[in-house]
N, C-alpha and C positions, 0 to 999 in steps of 0.2 A: 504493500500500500504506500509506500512510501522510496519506490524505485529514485528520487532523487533527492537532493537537499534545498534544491529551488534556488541554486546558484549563493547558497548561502556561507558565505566567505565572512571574515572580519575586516571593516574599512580599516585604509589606512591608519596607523597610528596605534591599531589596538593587535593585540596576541591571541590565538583561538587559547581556549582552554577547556570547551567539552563543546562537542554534539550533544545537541537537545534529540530527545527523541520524537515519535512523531506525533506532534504537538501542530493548535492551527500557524505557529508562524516558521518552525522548522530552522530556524536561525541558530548559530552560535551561542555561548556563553561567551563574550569577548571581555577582559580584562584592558586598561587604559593603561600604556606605556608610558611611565610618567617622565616628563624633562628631564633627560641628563643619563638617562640607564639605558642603552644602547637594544642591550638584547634580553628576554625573560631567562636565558639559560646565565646568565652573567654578563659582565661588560665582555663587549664584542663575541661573544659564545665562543670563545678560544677554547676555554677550559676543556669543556664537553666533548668538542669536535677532535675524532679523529684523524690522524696525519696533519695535523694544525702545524707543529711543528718538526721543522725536518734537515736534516744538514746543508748547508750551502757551498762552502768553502773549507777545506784544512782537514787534517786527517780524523776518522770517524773515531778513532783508537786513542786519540787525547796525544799521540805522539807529534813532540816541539822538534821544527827545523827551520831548514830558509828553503823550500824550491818553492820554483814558479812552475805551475802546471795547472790543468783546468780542474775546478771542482773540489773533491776531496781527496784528490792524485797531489795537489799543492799541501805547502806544508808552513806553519804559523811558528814562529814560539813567543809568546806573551803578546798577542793582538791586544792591545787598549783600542785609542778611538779609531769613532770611523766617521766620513763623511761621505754623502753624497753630491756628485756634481749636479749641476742647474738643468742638466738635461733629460736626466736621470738613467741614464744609460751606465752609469761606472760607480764602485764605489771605492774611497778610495782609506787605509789601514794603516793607522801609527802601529808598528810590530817592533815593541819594544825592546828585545832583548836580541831582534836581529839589527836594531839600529837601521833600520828601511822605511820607506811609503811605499807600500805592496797599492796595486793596481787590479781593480775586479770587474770585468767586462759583464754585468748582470745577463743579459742574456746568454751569452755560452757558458759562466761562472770562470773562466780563464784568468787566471793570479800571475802576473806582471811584476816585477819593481819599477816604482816611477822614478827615484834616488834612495841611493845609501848605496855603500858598498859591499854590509854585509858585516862588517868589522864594527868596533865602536871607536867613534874619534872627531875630530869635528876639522872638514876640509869642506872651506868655503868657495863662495865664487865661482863654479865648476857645473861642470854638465852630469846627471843622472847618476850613475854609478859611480862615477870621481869623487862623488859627496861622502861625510863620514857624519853620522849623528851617531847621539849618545841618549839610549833611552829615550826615541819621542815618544812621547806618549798623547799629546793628544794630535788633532787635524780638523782643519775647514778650511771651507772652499767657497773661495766670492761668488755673489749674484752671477756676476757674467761668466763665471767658467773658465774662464784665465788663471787663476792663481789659487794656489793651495798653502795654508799657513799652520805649521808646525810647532807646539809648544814640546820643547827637550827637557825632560827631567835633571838629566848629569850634567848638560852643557849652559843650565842657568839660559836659553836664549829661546828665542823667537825667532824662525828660520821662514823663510818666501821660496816657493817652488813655482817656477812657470811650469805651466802641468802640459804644453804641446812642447816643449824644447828639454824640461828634466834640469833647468837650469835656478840652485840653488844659491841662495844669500843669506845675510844676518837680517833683519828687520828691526829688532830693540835685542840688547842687553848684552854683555859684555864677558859674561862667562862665571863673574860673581857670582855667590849664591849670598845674594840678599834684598831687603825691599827698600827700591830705591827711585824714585821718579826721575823724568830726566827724558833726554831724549836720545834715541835711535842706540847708538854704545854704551850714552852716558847712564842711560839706565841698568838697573841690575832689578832680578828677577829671583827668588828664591823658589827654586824646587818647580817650576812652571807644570802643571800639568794638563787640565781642560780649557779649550779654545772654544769660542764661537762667533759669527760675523755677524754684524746687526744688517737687515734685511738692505737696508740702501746701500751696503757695503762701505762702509766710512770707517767702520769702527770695528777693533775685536775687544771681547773679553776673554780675558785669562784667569785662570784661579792659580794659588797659588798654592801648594801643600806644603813647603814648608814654613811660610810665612804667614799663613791664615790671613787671607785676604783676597779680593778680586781687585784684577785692576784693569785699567782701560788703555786701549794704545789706538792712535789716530794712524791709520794706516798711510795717508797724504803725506803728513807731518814726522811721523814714527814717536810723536810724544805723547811717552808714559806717564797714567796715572792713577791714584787708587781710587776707587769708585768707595769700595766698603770693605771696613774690617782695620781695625788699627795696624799703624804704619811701625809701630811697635815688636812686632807680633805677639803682641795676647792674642791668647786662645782662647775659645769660651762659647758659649751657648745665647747670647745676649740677642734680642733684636732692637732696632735703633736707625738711627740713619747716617751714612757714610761711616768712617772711624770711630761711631760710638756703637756700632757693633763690633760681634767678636762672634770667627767661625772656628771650628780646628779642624784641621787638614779637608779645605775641601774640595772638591774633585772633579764630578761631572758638570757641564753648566750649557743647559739651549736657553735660545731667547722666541722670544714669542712671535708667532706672523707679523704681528704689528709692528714690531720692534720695541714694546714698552716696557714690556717685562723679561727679567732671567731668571732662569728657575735653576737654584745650586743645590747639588744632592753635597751635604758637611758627611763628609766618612763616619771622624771621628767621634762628634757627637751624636752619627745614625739618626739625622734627621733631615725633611725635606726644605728646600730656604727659598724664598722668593726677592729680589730687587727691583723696585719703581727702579730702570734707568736714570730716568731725568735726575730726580733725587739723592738717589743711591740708599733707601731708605727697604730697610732688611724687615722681614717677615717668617715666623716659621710657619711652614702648610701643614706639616703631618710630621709626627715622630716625638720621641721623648726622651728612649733610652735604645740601647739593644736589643732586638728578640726580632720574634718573627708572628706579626700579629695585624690580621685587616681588620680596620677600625675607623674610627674619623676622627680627625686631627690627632691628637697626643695620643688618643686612646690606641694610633695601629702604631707599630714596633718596627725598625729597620734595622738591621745590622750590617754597617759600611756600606752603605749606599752608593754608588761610586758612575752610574750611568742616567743619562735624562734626556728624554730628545720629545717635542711636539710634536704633533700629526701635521706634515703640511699642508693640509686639504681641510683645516680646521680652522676655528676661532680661537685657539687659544685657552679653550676652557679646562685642558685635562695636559696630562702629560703621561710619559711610560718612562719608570724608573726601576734601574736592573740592581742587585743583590747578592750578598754570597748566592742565597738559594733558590729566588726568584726573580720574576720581570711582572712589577703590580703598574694599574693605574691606577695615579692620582687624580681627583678632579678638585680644581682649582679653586671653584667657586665653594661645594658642600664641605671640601676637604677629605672626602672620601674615598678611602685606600682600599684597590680590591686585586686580588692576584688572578692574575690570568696563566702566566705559565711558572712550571716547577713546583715546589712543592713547602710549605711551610718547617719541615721537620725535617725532612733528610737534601744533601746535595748531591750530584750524577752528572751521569751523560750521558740521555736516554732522549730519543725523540718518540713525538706521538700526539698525543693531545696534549691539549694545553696542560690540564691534569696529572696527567701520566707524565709527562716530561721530568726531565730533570737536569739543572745549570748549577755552574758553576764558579762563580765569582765571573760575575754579567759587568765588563767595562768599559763596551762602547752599545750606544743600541743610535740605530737613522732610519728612517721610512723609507720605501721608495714615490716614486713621485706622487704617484698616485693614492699615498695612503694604505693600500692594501696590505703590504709586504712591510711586517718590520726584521729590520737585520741585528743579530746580537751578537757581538765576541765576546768571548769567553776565556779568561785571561786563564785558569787553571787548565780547562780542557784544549787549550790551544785549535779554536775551531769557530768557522762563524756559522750560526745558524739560521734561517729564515721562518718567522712566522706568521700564517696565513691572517691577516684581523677580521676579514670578512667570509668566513667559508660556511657559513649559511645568510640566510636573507631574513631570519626568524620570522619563517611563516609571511612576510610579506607577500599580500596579495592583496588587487584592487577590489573594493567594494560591489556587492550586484548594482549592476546598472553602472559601472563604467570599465573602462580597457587599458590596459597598462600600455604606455608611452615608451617607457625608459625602467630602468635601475639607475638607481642612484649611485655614484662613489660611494666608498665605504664615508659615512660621516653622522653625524650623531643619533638619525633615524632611524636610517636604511632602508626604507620603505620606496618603492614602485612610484613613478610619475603618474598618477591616475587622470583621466580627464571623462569628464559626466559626460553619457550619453544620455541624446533628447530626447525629449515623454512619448513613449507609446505603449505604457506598461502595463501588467496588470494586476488583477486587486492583491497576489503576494507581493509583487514587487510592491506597491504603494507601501506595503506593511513592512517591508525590508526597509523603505526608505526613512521612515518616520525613526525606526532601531535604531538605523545608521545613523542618523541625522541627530540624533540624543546624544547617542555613544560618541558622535565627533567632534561636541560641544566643549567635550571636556577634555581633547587633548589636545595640549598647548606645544608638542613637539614638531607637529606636523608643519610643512612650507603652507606660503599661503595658496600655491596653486592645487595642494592638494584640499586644503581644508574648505577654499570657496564650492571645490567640485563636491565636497561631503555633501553640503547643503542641498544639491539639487539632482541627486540618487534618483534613476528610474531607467526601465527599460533593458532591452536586451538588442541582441544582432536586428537587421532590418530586412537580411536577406536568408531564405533558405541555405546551408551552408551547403558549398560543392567544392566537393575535394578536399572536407575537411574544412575548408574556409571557410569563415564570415566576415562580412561585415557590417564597419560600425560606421558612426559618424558621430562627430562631437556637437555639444551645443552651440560651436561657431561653423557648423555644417560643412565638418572637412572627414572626407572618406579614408578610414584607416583599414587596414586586413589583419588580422588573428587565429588564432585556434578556434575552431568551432567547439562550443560544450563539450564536451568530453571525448575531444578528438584532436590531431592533427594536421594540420595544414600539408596538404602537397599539392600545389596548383597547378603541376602537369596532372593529374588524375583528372582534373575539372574536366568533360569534356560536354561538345557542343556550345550552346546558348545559355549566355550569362547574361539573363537580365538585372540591370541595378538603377530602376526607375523607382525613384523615392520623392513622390507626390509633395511630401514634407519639404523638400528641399536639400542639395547637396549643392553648395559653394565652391569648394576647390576638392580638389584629389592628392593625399599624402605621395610623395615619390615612394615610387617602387612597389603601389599598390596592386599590377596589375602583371608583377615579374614574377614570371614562371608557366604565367596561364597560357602552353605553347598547344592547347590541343582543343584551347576554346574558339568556334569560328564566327560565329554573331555576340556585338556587347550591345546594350542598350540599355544609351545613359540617357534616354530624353525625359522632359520631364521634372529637371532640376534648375539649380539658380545658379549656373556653372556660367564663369563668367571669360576664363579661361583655362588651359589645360599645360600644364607642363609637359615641356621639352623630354620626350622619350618616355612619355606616359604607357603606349604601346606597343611599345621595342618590344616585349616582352610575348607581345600576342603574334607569335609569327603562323597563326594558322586563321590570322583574323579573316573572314571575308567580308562581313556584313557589321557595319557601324553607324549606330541611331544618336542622334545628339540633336534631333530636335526638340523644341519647346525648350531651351535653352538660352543665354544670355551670352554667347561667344560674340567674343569680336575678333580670335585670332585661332589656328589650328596651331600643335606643336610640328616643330622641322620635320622631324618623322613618324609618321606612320606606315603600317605592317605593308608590304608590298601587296597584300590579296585585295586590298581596299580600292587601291588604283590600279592594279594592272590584271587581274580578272577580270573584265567587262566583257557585255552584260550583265552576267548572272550575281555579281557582285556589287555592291552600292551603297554610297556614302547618304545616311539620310542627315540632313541639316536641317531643314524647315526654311520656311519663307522668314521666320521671324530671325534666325539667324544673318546678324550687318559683318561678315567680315571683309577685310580691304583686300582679300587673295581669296576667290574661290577657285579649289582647284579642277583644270580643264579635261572635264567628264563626257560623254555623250549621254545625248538626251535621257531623260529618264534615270540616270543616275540620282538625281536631286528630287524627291519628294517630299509633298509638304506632310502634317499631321496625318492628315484624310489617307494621305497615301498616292496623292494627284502627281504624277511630274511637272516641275516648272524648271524655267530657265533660270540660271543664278544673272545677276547682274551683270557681273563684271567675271572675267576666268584669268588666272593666270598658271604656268606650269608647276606641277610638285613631282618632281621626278624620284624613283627609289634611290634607295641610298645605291650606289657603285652605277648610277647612270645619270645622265646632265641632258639640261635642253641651253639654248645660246639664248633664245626667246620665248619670248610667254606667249602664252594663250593656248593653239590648240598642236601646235608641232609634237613629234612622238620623241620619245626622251633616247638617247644615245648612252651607247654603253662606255663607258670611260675605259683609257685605255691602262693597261695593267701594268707597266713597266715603263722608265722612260731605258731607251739606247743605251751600252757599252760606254763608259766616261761621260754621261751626264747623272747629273742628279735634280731630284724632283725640288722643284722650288715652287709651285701650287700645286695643293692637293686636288682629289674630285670633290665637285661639291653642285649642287642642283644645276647651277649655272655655269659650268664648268669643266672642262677636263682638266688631266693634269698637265703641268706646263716643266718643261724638263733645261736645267743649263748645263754647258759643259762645266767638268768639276778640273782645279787644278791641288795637289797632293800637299800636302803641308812640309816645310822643312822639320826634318827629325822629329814630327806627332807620328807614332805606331797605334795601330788599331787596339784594342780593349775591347773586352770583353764582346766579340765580335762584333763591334761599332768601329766605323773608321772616320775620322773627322776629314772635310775637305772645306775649298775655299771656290765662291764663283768668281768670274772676270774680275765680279765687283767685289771680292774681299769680301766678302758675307760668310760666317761661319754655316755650314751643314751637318749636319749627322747622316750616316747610311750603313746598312752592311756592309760587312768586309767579306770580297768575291768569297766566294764557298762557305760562308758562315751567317747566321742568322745573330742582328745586335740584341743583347741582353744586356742592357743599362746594368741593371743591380749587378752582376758578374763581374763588372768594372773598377778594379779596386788600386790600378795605378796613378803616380801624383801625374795630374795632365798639361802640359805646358802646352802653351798658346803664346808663346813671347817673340817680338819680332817678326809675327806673319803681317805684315803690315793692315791688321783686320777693320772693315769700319763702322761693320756690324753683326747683328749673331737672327739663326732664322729662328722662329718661333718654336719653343719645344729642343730646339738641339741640345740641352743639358735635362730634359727631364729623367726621371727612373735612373740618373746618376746617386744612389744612394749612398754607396761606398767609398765612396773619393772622397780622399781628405786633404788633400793639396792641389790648388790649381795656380797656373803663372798666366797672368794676361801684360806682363809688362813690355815695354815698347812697343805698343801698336799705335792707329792713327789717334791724333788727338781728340780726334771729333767720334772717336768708336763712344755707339750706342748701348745703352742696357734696357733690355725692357721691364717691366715690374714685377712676374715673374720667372726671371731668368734661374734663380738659382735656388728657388724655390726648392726644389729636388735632392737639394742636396746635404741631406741634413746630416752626414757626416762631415762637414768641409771644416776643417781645425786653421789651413793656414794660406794664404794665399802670396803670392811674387809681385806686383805692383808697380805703376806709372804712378809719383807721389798725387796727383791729381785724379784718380781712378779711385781712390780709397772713400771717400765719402760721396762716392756719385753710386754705390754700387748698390741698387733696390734690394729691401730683405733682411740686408747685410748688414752686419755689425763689425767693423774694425777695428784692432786697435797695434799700432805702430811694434813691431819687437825691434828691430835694426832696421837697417837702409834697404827700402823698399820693397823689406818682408813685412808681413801685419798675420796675427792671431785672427782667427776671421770665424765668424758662426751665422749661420744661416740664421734668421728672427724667429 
């Protein structure tokens, strides 16, 4: 009697917690997620979730060395910090007791040294491996991606790494060990150990462990100075603001999206510390003594708290601080400390759930870009680990009577984009809606685009579903496609006649609403308030024959449609309607254009719409020409086919000393215009292309549209001495999102769209794609 549940899901915002039985409203028992608690299973459902945590880098067996190798083939001894660069592609590891900055390509896991030798010592001035540090311990990395800043426990200093060249210096302090303001040598630093860069990149903070204190250095200027913590070094548990505080030995320290706040995990007094920057004005969040205990503020327990990093994909409202025996969140605002991974009682080196885990003196932890992914080393087990934060969506699902848009990034909800569909419902769904519509009232965690859509619950699909598909449409009357109830979509199954005339009104069409439907041969969409249709709406329908769009609002058709609509005739035919104004109809024979009734009429005005891979030269009723497939032995294509068009071929002349890649070969026409084309007997694959590409001295004056696109892999290009007057177009190098450094004309460097420069030597530049 009760074969379904009536679509009865929990809205946005709220956590199932039982099926009612069969009852008149058959709805949930839903529970209100309240502000600030991510998931009913715990924050972020780490604990719980299986395979949450799992090895990344360094050997699985806790065994300390130096290679570089991918995964956990490479090998760590004492990893403290870590930072992620601004692209989030790398991350990058203070390994202290190898004295290096190890290099971690996140996608293949591949462990590089960026500098150090590998010895302990300090040899400055020098390129990568030339370098000698002594114990760094911590690392960060500027906004732009340029520069890596290294605090050295042994060598008292502040070290600067250009992270494309490996080329290391001093920044502040002199080798002393002790706390001393001053600038760039004249400073001295005691025991240096956690860095981090204020988001505009102007400013680092450093802690200090021997000198209980944090202090500040102007990276411009290199002047040192203490932000908080007496210049004395007392130690002490005190909060206060500037020098009238007192920390002992403290160690970890992120600063906030914002840049306002820095949040210092104090070792020694095992407690969490917060600083107003501007001020310098100290706060404790959580902690009180040693132990191992989740609580809020004093009441939970750390021992040697030593890691802290923000989600970057957040407000600033929480943080994740690592542990001999655990990795908990802090939330900023309640104060509430909750353990996600490891275990309060014992320490390991175990992956698995959050739960089941087990770490071991946690002292570096960074997110990746995204939020999702945080990274932990592990200073006893010599090994960095990865933890999943979002590996379920807790029950996240959109309420009856609307359709999920999106997933969210992992971020303090986690809940589904929902958008209401419009009224056509019935008397359960009204009764779902009214549930809904109570139950919505009271959660204050949701966005507002979900919570408007709470309000106004009703309704279901508009169309019988085929192939598994349905559709919906929102209350601003835009057609999206889904799973059908209790099915899945495969839209080549749809076959025949797919009607989608919705009397109610349909406005626009989501992209890619209609991709896949390769075996549907009549649509009909008349009947709606469609005013027009996106570009490649029907690529997708390549068995279209028959398409109805009258009683519609068009004023324009998309560039393509399915070849069966125009080039079957007769038995094929585009219906528009009389009420249809657009400024191109395309040139049909009679009878093609019916009105409503089904009458043929004459369109106004015709012009040609030829298939894609054929051209007409003029409009109206001439038959469209096949484009030609190739141009000639030593020319290259410089117009594509396109409606009105064949393609137009020039001769190509060869570049001095440019060699083909990744079977792409670059040439040049009469007129110096860069090309891209296959290389004779090979097909070009852009991304395969992973040589540095010089272009310097071809006397070039411009580049064809597209010649550097799917260049992914290239990370050096030379465009220097060409003509003065060489063009860029605005997405020229859009493509090239690996490009580290580029060769240069000094006057090319700021004209270059996308691009971001900045000077290393004479007429080299660091270069990143925007």
């Amino acid at each position: 009697m009760c074969p379904t549940k009536c679509n009865a899901e929990c809205s946005p915002g709220y956590y199932e917690t039982s099926i009612t039985s069969c009852s008149p409203d058959l709805y949930p028992t839903c529970d209100a997620i309240s502000e600030g608690v991510t998931c009913p299973a715990g924050a972020f459902d780490v604990a719980g979730t299986a395979d949450t945590v799992s090895f990344f880098a360094g050997s699985e067996s806790e065994v300390a060395g130096y290679v570089d190798a991918p995964g956990t083939s490479a090998k760590f001894n004492i990893p403290i910090g870590m930072a992620r660069t601004p692209d989030g592609l790398s991350l990058l590891v203070a390994d202290a007791s190898s004295s290096t900055i190890r290099y971690i390509d996140i996608a293949s896991r591949a462990v590089t040294t960026l500098a150090g030798s590998g010895t302990a010592g300090y040899v400055d001035d020098v390129y990568g491996t030339n370098a000698k540090f002594s114990n760094a311990q911590g690392v960060a990395v500027s906004p732009d991606g340029l520069t890596a800043y290294v605090a050295e426990y042994d060598n008292n200093r502040i070290r600067s790494i250009v992270i494309a060249t490996g080329y290391v210096s001093t920044l502040a302090g002199n080798g002393d060990g002790a706390t001393k303001d001053g600038i760039g040598e004249a400073a001295e630093f005691k025991r240096p150990v956690g860095i981090a860069i204020t988001p505009d990149g102007l400013h680092l903070l450093v802690t200090e462990y021997g000198g209980h204190v944090v202090r500040k250095v102007d990276i411009s200027t290199r002047q040192v100075t203490t932000l908080a913590g007496s210049e004395l070094g007392a130690d002490g548990t005190d909060d206060g603001i500037g020098k009238d505080a007192r920390f002992n030995e403290p160690r970890g320290i992120a600063i906030s999206p914002s840049g306002a706040v820095a949040i210092v995990t104090d070792h020694a007094s095992h407690r969490v510390r917060s600083i107003i920057i501007a001020s310098g004005a100290v706060t404790t969040i959580a902690g009180a003594g040693a132990g191992y205990v989740d609580g809020t503020g004093a009441s939970a327990l750390f021992t040697r708290p030593a890691a802290v990093a923000f989600d970057p994909t957040g407000d600033g409202s929480w943080v994740v601080v690592g542990d001999r025996r655990t990795i908990r969140v802090v939330d900023l605002g309640t104060r509430v400390v909750t353990t996600i991974v490891g275990s309060l009682d014992t320490t390991g080196n175990v992956v698995g759930s959050g739960a089941s885990s087990r770490v071991n003196l946690v002292t570096g932890l960074e997110f990746s870009l995204d939020g999702q992914t945080l990274y932990a080393s592990e200073k006893i087990n010599n090994v960095i680990k990865a933890i999943e934060m979002c590996p379920t969506k807790c029950n996240a699902e959109c309420g009856s009577g609307y359709y999920q848009t999106s997933i969210t990034s992992c971020s303090p909800d986690l809940y589904p984009t929902c958008s209401g569909a419009s009224s056509s419902s019935s008397s359960s769904s009204s009764s779902r809606s009214s549930s809904s519509s109570s139950s919505s009232s009271s959660s204050s965690s949701m966005s507002s685009s979900s919570s408007s859509s709470s309000s106004s619950s009703s309704s279901s699909s508009f169309h019988t579903a085929c192939g598994g598909c349905a559709f919906w449409k929102t209350l601003q009357g835009e057609l999206y496609r889904l799973d059908a109830l209790g099915g899945t979509c495969v839209p080549s199954s749809c076959v025949g006649a797919l009607s989608l005339t919705f009397q109610s009104g349909v406005s626009s069409i989501s992209s890619g609403v209609f991709d896949g439907f390769s075996s549907v041969t009549e649509l009909d969409l008349s009947g709606n308030g469609l005013t027009s249709l996106p570009d490649g709406a029907f690529d997708g329908l390549s068995s279209l024959q028959n398409l109805f769009l009258h009683s519609n609002a068009l004023t324009s058709l998309p560039s393509s449609i399915p070849i069966g609509v125009f080039d079957q005739l007769p038995s094929s035919f585009l219906k528009l309607g009389v009420d249809t104004d657009l400024a191109c109809y395309p040139a049909l024979p009679y009878g093609a254009y019916q009105d409503s009734g089904g009458s043929p009429f004459s369109p106004p005005a015709t012009c040609q719409y030829c298939a894609s891979g054929t051209y007409s030269l003029t409009t109206g009723t001439e038959p469209c020409s096949a484009c030609t497939n190739a141009c000639p032995e030593g020319q290259v294509e410089v117009t594509s086919c396109s409606a009105t068009s064949d393609i137009a071929c020039e001769e190509y002349f060869t570049l001095w000393g440019v060699q083909a890649c990744g079977g792409c070969m670059f040439v040049r026409t009469a007129s110096f215009v860069l090309y891209r084309m296959d290389e004779p007997g090979s097909t070009c694959v852009p991304s395969s292309c992973t040589k540095n590409l010089i272009f310097s001295s071809q006397g070039l004056t411009a580049f064809s549209s597209g010649v550097f696109d799917g260049l992914t892999s290239v990370t050096t290009m030379s465009l220097y001495n060409n003509s003065d007057t060489l063009a860029f177009q605005d997405d020229l190098f859009s493509s090239l999102t690996s490009l580290q450094t580029m060769r240069l004309s000094h006057h090319y460097h700021t004209a270059l769209p996308g691009v971001t420069c900045t000077e290393l030597r004479f007429q080299t530049y660091r270069c990143k794609v925007d």
